[in-house]
C-alpha positions as CSV (number, residue, x, y, z in Angstrom):
1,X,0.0,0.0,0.0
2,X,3.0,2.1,0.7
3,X,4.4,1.8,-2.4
4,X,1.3,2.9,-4.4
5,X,1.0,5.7,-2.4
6,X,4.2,7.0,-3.0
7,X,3.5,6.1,-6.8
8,X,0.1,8.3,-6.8
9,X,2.1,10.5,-5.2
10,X,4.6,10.8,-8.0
11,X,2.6,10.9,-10.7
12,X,-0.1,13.4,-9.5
13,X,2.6,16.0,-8.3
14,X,3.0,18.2,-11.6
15,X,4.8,20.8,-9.5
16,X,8.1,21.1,-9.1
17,X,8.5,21.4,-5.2
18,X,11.5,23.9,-4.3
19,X,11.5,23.3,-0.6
20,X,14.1,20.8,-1.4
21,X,16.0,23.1,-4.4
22,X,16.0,19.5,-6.4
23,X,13.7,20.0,-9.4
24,X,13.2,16.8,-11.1
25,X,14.9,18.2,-14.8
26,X,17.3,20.8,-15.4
27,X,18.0,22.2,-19.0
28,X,15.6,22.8,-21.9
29,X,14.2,19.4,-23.1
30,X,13.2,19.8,-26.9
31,X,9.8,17.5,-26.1
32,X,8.3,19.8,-24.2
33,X,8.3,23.4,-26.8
34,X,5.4,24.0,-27.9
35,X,4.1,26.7,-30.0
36,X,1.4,28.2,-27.6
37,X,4.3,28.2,-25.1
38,X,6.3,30.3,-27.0
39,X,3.5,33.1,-28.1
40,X,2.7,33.2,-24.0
41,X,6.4,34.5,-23.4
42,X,6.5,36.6,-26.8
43,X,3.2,38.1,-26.0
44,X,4.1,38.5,-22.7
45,X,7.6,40.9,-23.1
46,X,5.3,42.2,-25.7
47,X,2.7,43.8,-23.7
48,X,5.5,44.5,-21.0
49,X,7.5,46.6,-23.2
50,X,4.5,48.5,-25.2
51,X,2.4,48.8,-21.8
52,X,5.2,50.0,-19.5
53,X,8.4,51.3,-21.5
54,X,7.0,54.8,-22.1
55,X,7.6,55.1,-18.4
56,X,10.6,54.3,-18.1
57,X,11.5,56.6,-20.6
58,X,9.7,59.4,-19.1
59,X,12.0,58.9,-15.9
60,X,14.9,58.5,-18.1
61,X,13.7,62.2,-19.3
62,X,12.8,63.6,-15.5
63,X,16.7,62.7,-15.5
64,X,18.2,64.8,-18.0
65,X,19.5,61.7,-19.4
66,X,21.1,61.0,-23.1
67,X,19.7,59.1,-25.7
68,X,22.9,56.8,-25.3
69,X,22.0,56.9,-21.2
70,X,18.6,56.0,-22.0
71,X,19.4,53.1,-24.7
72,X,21.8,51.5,-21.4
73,X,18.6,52.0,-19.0
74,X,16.3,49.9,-21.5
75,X,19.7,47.4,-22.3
76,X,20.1,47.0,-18.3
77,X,16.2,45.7,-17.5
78,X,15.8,44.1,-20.4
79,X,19.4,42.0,-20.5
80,X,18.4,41.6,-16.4
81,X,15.2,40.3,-16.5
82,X,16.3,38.2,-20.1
83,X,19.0,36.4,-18.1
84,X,17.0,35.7,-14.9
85,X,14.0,33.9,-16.3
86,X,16.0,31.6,-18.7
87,X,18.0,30.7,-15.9
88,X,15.6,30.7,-13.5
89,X,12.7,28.8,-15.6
90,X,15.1,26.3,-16.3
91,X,16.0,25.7,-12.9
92,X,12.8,25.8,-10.9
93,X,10.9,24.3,-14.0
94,X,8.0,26.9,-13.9
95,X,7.4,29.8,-16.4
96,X,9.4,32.2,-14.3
97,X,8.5,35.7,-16.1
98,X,10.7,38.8,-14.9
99,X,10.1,42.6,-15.6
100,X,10.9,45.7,-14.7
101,X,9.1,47.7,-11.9
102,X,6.6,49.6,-13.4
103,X,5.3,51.6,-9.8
104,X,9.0,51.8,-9.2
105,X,9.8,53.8,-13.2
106,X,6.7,55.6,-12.5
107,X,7.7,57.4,-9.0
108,X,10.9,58.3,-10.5
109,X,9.4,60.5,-13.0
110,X,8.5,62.7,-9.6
111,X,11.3,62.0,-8.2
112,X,14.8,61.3,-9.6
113,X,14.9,65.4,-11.4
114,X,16.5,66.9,-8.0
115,X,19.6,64.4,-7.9
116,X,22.5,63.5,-9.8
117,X,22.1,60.7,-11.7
118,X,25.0,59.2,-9.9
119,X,23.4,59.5,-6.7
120,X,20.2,58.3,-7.8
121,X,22.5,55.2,-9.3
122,X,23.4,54.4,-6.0
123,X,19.7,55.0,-4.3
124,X,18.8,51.5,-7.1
125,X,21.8,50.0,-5.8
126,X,20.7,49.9,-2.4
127,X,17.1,49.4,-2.6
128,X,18.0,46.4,-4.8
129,X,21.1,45.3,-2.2
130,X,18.2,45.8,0.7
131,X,15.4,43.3,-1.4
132,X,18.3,41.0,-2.1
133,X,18.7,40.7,1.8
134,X,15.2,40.4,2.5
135,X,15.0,38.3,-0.2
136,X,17.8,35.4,0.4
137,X,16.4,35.8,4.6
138,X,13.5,34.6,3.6
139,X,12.0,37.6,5.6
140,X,10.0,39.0,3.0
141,X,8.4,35.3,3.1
142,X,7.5,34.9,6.4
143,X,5.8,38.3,6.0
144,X,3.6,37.5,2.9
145,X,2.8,34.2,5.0
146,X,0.8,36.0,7.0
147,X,-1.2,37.6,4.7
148,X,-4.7,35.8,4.2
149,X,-4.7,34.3,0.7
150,X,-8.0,36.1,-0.4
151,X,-6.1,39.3,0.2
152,X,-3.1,38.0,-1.9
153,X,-5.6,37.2,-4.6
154,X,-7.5,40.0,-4.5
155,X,-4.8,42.3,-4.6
156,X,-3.8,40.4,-8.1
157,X,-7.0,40.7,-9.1
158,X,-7.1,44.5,-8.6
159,X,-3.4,44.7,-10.7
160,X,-5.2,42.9,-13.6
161,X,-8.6,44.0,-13.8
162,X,-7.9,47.6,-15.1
163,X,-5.9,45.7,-18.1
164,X,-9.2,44.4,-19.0
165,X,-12.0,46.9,-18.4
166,X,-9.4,49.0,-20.8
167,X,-10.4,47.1,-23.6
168,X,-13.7,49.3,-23.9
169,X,-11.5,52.4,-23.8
170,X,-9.4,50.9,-26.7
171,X,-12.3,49.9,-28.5
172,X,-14.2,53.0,-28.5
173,X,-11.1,55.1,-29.6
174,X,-10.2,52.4,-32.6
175,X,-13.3,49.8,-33.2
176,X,-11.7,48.6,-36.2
177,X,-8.0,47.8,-34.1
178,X,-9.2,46.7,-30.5
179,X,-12.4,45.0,-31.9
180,X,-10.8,43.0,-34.8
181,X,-8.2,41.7,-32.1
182,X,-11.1,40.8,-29.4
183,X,-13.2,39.2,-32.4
184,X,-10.5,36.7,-33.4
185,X,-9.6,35.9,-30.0
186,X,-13.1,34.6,-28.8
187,X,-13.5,33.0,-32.4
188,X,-9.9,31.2,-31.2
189,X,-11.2,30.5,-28.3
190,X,-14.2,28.3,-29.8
191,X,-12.2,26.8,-32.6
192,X,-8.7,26.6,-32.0
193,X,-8.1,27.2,-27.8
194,X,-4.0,27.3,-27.6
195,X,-4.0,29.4,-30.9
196,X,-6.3,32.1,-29.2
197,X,-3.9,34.6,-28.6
198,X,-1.1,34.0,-31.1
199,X,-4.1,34.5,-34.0
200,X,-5.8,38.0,-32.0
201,X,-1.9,39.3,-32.3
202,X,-1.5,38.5,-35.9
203,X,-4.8,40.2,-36.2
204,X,-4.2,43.2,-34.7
205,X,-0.4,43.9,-36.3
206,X,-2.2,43.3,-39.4
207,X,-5.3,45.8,-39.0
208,X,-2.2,48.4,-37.7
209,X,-0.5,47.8,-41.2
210,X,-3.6,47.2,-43.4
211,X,-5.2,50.7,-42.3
212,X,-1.6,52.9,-41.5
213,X,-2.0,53.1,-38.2
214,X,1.8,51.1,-38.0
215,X,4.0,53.9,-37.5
216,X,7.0,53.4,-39.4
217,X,8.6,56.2,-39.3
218,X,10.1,55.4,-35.7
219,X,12.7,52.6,-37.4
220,X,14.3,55.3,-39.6
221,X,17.2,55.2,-38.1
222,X,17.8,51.2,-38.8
223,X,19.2,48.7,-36.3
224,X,21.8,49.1,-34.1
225,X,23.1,47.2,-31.0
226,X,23.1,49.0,-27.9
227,X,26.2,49.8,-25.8
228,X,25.8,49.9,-22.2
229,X,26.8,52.7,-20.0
230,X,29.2,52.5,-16.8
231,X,28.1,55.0,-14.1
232,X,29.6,54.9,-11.0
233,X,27.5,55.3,-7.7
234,X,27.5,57.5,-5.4
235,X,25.6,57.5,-1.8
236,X,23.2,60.8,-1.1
237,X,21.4,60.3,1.8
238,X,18.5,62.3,1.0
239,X,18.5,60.3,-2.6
240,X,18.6,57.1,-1.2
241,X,15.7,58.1,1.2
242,X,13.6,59.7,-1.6
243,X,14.6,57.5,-4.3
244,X,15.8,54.2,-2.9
245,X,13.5,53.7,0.1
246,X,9.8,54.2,-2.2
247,X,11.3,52.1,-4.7
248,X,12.2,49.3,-2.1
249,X,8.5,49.4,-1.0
250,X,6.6,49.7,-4.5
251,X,8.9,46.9,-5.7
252,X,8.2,44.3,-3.0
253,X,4.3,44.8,-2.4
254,X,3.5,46.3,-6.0
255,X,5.7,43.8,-7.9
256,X,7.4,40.9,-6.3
257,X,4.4,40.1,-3.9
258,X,1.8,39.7,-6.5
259,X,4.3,38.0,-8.8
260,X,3.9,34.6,-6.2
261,X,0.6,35.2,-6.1
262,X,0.3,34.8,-9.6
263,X,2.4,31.7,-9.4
264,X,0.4,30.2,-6.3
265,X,-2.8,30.9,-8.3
266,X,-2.1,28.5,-11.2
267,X,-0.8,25.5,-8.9
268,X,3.2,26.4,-8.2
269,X,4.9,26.5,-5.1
270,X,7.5,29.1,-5.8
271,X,11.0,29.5,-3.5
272,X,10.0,33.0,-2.5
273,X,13.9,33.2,-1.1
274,X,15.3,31.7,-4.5
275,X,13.1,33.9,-6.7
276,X,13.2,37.4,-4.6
277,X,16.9,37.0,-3.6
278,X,18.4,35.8,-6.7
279,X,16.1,38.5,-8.9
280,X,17.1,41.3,-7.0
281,X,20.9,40.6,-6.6
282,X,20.6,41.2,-10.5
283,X,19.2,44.0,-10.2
284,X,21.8,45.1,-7.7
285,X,24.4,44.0,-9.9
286,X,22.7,46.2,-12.8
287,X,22.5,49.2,-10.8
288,X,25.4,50.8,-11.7
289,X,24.3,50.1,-16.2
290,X,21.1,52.1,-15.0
291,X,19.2,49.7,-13.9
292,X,16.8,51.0,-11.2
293,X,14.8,47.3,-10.4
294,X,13.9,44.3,-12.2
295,X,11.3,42.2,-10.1
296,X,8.7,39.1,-10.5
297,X,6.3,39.8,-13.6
298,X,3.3,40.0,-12.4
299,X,0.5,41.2,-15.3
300,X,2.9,39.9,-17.7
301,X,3.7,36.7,-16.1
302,X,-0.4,36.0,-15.6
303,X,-0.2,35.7,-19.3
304,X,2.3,32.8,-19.5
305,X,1.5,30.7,-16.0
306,X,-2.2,29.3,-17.0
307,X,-3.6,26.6,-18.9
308,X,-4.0,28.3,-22.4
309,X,-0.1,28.0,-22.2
310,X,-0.1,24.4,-22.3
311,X,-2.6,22.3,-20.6
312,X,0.8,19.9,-18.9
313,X,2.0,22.5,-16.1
314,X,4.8,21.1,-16.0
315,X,6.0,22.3,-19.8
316,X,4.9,26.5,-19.1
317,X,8.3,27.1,-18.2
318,X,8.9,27.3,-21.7
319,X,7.3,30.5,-21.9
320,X,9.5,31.6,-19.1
321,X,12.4,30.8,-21.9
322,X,11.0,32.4,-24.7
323,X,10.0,35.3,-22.8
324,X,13.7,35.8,-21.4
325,X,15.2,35.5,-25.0
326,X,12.8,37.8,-26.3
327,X,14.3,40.4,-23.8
328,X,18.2,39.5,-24.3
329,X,17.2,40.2,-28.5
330,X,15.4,43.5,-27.2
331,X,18.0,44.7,-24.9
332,X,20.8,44.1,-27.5
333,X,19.1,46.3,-29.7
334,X,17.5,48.9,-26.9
335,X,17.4,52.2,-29.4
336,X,15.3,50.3,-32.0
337,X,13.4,48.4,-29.8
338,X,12.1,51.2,-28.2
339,X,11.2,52.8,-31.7
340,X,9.6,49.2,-32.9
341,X,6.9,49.6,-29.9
342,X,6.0,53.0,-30.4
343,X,4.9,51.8,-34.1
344,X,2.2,49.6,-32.6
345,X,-0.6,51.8,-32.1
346,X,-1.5,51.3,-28.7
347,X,-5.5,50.0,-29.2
348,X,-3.6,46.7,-30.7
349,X,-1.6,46.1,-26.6
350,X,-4.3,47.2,-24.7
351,X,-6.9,44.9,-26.6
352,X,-4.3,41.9,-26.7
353,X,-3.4,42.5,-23.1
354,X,-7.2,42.7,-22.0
355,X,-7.9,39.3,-23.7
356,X,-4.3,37.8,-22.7
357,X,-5.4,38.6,-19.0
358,X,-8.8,37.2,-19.4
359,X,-8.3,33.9,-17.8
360,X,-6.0,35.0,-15.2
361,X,-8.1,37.2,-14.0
362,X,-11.1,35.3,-13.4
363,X,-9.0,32.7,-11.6
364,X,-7.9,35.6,-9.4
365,X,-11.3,37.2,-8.7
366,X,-12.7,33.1,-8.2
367,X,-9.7,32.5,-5.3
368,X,-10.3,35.8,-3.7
369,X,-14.4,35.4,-3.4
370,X,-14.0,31.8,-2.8
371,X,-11.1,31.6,-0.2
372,X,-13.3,34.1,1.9
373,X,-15.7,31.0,2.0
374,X,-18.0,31.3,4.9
375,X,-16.0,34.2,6.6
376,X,-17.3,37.0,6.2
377,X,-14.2,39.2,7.8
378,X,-11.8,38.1,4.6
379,X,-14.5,38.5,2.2
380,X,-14.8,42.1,2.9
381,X,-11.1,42.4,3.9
382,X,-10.5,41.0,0.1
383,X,-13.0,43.8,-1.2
384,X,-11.6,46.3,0.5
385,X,-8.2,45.5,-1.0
386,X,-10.1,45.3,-4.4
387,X,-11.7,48.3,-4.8
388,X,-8.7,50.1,-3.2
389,X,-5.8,48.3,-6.0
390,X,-8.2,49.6,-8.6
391,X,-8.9,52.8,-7.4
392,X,-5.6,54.5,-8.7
393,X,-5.0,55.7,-5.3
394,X,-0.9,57.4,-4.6
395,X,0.1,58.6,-1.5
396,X,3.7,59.6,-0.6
397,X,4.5,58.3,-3.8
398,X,3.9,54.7,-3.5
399,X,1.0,53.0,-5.7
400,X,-2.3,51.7,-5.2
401,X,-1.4,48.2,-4.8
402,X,0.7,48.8,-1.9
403,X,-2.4,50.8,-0.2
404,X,-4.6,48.0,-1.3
405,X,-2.8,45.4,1.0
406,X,-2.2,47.7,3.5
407,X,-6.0,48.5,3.8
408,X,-6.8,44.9,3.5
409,X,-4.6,43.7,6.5
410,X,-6.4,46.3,8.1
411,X,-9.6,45.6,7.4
412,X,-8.8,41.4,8.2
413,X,-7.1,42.6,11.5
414,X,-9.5,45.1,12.7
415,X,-13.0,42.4,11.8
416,X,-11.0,39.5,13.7
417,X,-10.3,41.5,16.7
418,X,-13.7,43.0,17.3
419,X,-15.2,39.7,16.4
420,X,-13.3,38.2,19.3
């Protein structure tokens, strides 16, 4: 009886289980690519770059930077978060998905325009030295342990939600772009399920160029690789405090904290210490190339982690793969790469991520309302953290997903104590 057991136990575990740090394979195995694999990952860095890069190029502008500054900013995330998910989904054997933080580019652009950019190299080195710590600890673990799981899930499903509802804004400003992507995709979905997303992109680039809405004219300047740029850092207290400090927070609760929630929600038990620590000593190491944080995907990586990727769990890390060459090419060529996603006309990403994100975001919604099961304390604590991830809400410069868990812990603390 043992022995079956152990043998049920074998063959029903599709998950690699990192508490031991001895996945089963290591290396790429050519049986388990897949085509719908690899469109996750591309789609993925695709909506990551055209849905976020503008902001990091608005900091880069805050900054006074060059263009040849700039081109090493884009070379630094993108060759950073390239390198860590091919290692990283090859070693953990899960579609590990890494971008750059979003919250983080976005409070620079208030930020960064008061400080050398020196100094404000050295405030990224030591928010990303001070995640890597909490990280490797396993600190920043033991914290999100605590956290009830409908919060967790919530809070993802207030990150994705927006990237749907935005379809309708898409739609109504270009019916022919966004509603020629969403028809394909649900036509796809009946006839052809894995193809789904690979077919609405094909769509869409081809509306862009059939009706001139491709902008061309940002290639003019052909392809070129990127060099990166050396800066050396220097320590400002006030910049590591203004700069370094926000971006410590909105990386860890905005980015990295949702990214295992994404990961929990479709079945994997990610190594929060292997992921956190190892992703942000990267991004340490990157600091002084411009680099100012490379975290856990989370909006991206909810496009790669679920079923339509492959229905075998076990074979999704090959999005993780695809996805972290797709940045190495990118970054190698950062000046064109950032003109190539400024041609897409911007109703094409938001409709592709909106349908992308579909799935993901009804598994997230479903765990958040169904974890609260007969409580009513986390149901309303996971509301609560809901309505206020969607709300848009920025105080002292950090995002509304940080205020979103923050209310939500408050809300779960303050039921369970007057219930008691």
């Amino acid at each position: 009886m043992e022995r079956v057991a152990r043998r049920r136990v074998r063959e029903d575990s599709t998950v690699p289980n990192l508490a031991d740090h001895r996945p089963a394979r290591r290396g790429l195995s050519l049986r388990d690519l897949s085509m719908s694999a690899i469109v996750a990952g591309l789609v993925a860095v695709l909506v990551g770059y055209a849905g976020s890069l503008v902001i990091v190029l608005e900091a880069a502008r805050a900054a006074g930077l060059d263009a040849q500054q700039t081109s090493s900013w884009v070379w630094a995330i993108s060759i950073g978060s390239g390198v860590c998910g091919i290692v990283l989904s090859l070693c953990t054997r899960m579609p590990i998905l890494l971008a750059w933080s979003t919250p983080g580019a976005a409070l620079l652009t208030a930020s960064i325009g008061g400080f050398a950019y020196s100094d404000a190299i050295g405030a990224f080195l030591i928010a990303s030295a001070v995640a890597a710590v909490v990280g490797w600890t396993g600190w920043f673990g033991r914290l999100l342990a605590l956290v009830p799981e409908p919060i967790l899930q919530a809070l993802l499903a207030g990150v994705l939600l927006p990237f749907v509802v935005q379809a309708g804004s898409a739609f109504a400003s270009a019916p022919l772009l966004a509603g020629g992507v969403i028809l394909v995709y649900f036509v796809g979905k009946r006839l052809f399920d894995r193809w789904a997303v690979l077919a609405a992109l094909i769509a869409g680039l081809g509306l862009a160029v059939a009706t001139g809405a491709f902008d061309g004219s940002n290639l003019a300047g052909g392809i070129a690789p990127t060099l990166p740029v050396l800066t050396a850092p220097t320590f400002d207290l006030a910049a590591i405090m203004s700069i370094g400090l926000p971006l410590f927070v909105v990386t860890m609760t905005s980015q990295n904290a949702t990214g295992l929630a994404v990961l929990r929600l479709d079945g994997y038990r990610p190594n929060d210490r292997l992921l956190v620590g190892g992703v942000s000593t990267a991004s340490a190491l990157l600091a002084p190339l411009g680099n100012h944080a490379i975290n856990l995907a989370a909006i991206t990586a909810a496009i790669a982690t679920g079923p339509a990727t492959h229905p075998d769990r076990s074979r999704r890390y090959v999005a993780g793969v695809a996805g972290g060459l797709a940045y190495i090419v990118a970054g190698i060529f950062g000046a064109t790469i950032i003109g190539l996603f400024a041609a897409i006309p911007s109703e094409v990403v938001a409709s592709l991520a909106a349908v992308a994100l579909l799935g993901a975001t009804l598994a997230a919604l479903q765990s958040a309302v169904g974890g609260a099961g007969s409580d009513p304390r986390s149901g309303i604590a996971a509301l609560v953290t809901l309505a206020v991830t969607m709300s848009g809400l920025t105080l002292f410069g950090t995002g509304s997903a940080f205020w979103g868990l923050i209310a939500g812990i408050a809300v779960h603390l303050v039921l369970r104590s007057w219930r008691r």
